[in-house]
C-alpha positions as CSV (number, residue, x, y, z in Angstrom):
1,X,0.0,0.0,0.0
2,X,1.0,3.6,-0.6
3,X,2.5,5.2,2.5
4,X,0.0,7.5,4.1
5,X,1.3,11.8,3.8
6,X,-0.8,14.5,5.2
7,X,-2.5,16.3,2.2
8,X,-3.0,20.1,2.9
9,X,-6.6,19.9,1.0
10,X,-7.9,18.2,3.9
11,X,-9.5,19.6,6.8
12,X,-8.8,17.4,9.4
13,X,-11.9,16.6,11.6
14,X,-11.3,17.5,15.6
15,X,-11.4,14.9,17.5
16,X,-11.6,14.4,21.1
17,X,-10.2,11.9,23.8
18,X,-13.0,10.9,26.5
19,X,-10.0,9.4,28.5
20,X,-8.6,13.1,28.5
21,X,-11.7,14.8,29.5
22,X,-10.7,16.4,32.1
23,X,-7.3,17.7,30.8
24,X,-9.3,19.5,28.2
25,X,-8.5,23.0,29.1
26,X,-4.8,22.2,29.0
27,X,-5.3,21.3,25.0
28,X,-7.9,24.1,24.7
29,X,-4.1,26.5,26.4
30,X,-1.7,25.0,23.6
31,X,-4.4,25.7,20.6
32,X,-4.4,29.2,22.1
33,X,-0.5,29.1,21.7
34,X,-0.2,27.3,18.4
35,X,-2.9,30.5,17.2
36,X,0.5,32.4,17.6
37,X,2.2,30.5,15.1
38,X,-0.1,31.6,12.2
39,X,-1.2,34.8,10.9
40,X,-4.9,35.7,11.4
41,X,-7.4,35.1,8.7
42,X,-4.8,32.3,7.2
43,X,-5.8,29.0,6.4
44,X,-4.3,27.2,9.4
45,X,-5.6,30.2,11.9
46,X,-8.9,29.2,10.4
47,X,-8.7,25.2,11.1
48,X,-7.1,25.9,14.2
49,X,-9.8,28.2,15.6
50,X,-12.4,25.4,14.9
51,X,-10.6,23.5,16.9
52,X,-10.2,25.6,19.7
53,X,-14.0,26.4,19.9
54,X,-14.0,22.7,19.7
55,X,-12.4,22.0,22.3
56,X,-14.0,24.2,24.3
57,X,-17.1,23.1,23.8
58,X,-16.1,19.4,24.5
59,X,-14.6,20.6,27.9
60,X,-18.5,21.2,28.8
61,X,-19.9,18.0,27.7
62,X,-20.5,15.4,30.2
63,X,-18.8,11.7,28.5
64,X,-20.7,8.6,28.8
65,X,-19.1,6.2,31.0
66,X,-18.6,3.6,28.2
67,X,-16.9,6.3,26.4
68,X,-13.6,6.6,28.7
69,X,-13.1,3.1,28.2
70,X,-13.1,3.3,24.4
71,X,-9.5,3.6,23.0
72,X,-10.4,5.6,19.8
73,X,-10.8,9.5,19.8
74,X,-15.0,10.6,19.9
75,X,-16.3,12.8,17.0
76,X,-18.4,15.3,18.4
77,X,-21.5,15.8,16.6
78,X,-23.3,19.2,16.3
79,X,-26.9,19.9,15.2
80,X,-28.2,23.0,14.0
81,X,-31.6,23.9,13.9
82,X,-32.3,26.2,10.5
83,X,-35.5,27.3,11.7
84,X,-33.4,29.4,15.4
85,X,-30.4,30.1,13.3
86,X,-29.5,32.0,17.2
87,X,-29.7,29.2,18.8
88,X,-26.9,27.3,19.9
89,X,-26.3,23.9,18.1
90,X,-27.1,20.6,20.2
91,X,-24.1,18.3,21.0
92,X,-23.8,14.7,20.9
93,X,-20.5,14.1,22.6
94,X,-20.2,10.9,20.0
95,X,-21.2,9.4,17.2
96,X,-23.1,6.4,19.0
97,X,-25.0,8.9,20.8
98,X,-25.5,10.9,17.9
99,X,-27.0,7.6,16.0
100,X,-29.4,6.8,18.8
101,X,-30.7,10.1,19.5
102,X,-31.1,11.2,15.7
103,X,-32.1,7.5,15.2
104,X,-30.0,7.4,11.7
105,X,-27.4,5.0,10.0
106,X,-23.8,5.5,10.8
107,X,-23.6,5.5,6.8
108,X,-26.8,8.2,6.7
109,X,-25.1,10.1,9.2
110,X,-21.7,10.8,7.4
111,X,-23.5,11.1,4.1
112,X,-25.7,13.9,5.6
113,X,-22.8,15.8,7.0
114,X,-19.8,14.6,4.4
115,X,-22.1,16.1,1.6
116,X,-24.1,18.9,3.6
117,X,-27.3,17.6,3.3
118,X,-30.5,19.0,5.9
119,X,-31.3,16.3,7.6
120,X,-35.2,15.8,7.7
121,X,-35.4,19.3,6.5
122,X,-34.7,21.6,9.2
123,X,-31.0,20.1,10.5
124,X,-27.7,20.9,10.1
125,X,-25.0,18.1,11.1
126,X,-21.3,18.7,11.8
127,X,-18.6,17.4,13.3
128,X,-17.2,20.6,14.3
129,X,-18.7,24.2,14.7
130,X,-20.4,25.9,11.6
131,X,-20.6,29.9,11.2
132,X,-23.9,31.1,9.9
133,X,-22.4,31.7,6.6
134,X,-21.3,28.0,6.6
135,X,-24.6,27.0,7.4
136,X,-26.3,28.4,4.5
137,X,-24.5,25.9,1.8
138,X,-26.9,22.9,3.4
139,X,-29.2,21.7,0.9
140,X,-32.0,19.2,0.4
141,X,-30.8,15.7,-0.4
142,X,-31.7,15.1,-4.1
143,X,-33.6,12.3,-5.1
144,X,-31.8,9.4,-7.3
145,X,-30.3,10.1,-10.4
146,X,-28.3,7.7,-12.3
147,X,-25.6,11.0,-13.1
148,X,-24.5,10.9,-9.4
149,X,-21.3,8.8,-8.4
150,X,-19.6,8.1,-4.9
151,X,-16.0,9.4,-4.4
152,X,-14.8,7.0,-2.1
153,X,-11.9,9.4,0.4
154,X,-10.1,6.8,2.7
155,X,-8.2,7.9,5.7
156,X,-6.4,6.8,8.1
157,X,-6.2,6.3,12.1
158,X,-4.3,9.8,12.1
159,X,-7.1,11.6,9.9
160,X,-4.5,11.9,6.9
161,X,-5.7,11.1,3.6
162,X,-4.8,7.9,2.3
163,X,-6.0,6.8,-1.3
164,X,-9.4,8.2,-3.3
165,X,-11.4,5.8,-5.3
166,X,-13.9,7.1,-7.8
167,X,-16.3,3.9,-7.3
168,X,-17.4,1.1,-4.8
169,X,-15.8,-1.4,-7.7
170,X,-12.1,0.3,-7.6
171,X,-12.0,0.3,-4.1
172,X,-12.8,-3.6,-4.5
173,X,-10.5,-4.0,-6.9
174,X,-7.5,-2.1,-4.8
175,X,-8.6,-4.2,-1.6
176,X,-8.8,-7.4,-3.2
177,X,-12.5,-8.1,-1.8
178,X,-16.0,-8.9,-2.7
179,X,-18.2,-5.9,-4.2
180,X,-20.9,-6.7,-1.3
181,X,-18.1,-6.2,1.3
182,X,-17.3,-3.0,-0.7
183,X,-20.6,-1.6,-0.3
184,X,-21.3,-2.7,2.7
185,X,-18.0,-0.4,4.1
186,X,-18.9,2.2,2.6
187,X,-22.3,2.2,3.8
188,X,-20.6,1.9,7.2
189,X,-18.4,4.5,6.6
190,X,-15.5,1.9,7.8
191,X,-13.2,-0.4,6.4
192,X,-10.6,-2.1,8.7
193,X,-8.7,0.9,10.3
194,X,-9.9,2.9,7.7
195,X,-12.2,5.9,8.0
196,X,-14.5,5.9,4.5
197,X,-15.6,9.4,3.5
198,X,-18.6,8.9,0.7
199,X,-18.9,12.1,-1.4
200,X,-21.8,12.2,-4.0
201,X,-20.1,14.4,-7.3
202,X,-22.4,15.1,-10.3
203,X,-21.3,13.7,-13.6
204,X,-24.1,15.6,-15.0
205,X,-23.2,18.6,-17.8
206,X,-24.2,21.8,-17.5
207,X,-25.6,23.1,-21.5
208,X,-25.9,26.8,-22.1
209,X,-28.1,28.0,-24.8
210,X,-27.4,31.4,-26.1
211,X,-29.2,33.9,-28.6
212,X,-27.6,33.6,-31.8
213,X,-28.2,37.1,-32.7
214,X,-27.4,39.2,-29.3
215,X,-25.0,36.2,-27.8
216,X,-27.4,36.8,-24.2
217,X,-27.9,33.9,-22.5
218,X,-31.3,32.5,-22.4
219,X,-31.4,29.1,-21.1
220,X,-29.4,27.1,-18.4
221,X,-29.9,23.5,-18.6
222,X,-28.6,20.4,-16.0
223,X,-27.6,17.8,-18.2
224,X,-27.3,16.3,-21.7
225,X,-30.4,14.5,-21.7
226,X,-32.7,17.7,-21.3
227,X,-30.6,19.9,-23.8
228,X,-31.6,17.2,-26.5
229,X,-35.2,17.6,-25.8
230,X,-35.0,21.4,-25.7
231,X,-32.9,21.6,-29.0
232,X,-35.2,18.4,-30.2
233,X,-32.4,17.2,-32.0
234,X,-30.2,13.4,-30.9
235,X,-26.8,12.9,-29.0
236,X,-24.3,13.5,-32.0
237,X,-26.4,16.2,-33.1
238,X,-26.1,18.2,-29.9
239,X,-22.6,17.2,-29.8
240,X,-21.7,18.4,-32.5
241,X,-23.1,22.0,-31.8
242,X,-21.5,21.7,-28.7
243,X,-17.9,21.2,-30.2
244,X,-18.2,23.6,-32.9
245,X,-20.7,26.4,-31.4
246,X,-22.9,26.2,-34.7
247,X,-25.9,28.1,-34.9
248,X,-29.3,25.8,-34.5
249,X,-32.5,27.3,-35.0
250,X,-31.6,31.1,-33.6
251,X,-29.3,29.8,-30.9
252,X,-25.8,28.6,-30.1
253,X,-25.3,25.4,-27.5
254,X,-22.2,25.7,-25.3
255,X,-21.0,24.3,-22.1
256,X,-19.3,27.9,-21.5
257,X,-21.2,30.5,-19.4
258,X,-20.0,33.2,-21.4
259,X,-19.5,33.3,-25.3
């Protein structure tokens, strides 16, 4: 296997040590010191503030008892209600809790937060503190559609990023295992040591039909199968206007915003 390097594109998630609950405010003191380190409004003063706020909040959480026994680090889980966007978010103070009390998958619950979906409309779900402006990229979870694939981000015990696999299959493949134990880790979120991040990424096309006289855009349309029944015309036909910007019928098909 690849040896595991910290990638810089990832946001590491902030994790907390029940067994260390009480020495919280001495890791809350040395984020306060690393802030020092790093100029404010940079990337890392940005991650590292999360984490402080984290941490804070963690040091006011009361731990399960089961959960100081447990040798792996807790994900704190917050939920945001859209509908008191002053409120304060509720906190689970770990997944399992989070599961029971939002009675949803371990799979549902990393797909709602890994691809910031509401969950049942009105919730936000986070593993670390969102800012209002953050809060406002939650959507609805789509219904199906065959354009959507999973981006399979696998990471290791230390949160680094490990490998990316653009399907269940390749992951399979690069594991040397069965497509049902494939799916059924990544409906887990798990796969031996592994932590398996499930991002949803749209193969679908974006089409935009111009004015072939004033060059204004007049139409925006999600996907190739739709532009052919607004143009009216088959695949090659449509790709073909697409490749070579022809004029059809008063208007010019591009997958360019601008002309």
């Amino acid at each position: 296997m690849l040896k595991p390097t910290i990638n810089s594109s990832y946001k590491v998630i902030p994790r907390i040590n029940p067994q260390l609950a009480n020495s919280l405010n001495q890791a809350v003191a040395a984020i306060e010191e690393l802030l020092f380190l790093f100029t404010i409004g940079s990337e890392g003063f940005e991650r590292l503030s999360v984490f402080l706020k984290t941490f804070k909040l963690a040091s006011q959480i009361n731990f399960e008892p089961e959960s100081l026994y447990n040798k792996y680090h807790s994900l704190v889980v917050f939920v945001y209600d859209i509908t008191s966007p002053n409120e304060n978010p509720f906190i689970y103070s770990s997944i399992n809790r989070a599961l029971k009390g939002l009675q949803i998958s371990y799979g549902g619950l990393f797909n709602h937060i890994n691809n910031n979906y509401l969950f049942k409309s009105k919730f936000i779900l986070s593993f670390e503190p969102l800012s209002v402006k953050k809060r406002k990229f939650y959507i609805e979870k789509p219904k199906g559609d065959n354009q959507l694939r999973k981006l399979i981000t696998v990471y290791n015990q230390d949160n680094e990023r490990f490998l990316d696999f653009k399907s269940g299959r390749e992951m399979a493949r690069y594991f040397n295992i069965d497509g049902k134990v494939a799916r059924a880790a990544i409906a887990k979120g798990e796969f031996q040591d592994f932590l398996l991040i499930v991002k949803e990424i749209s193969f679908r096309k974006t089409v935009y039909v111009f004015d072939s006289n004033t060059l204004e855009l007049i139409e925006k349309i999600e996907g190739l199968s739709k532009a052919m029944k607004f143009a009216k015309v088959n695949f090659y036909t449509l790709k073909n206007l697409l490749e070579n910007s022809k004029f059809y019928h008063g208007k010019i098909y591009s997958y360019k915003d601008k002309l």
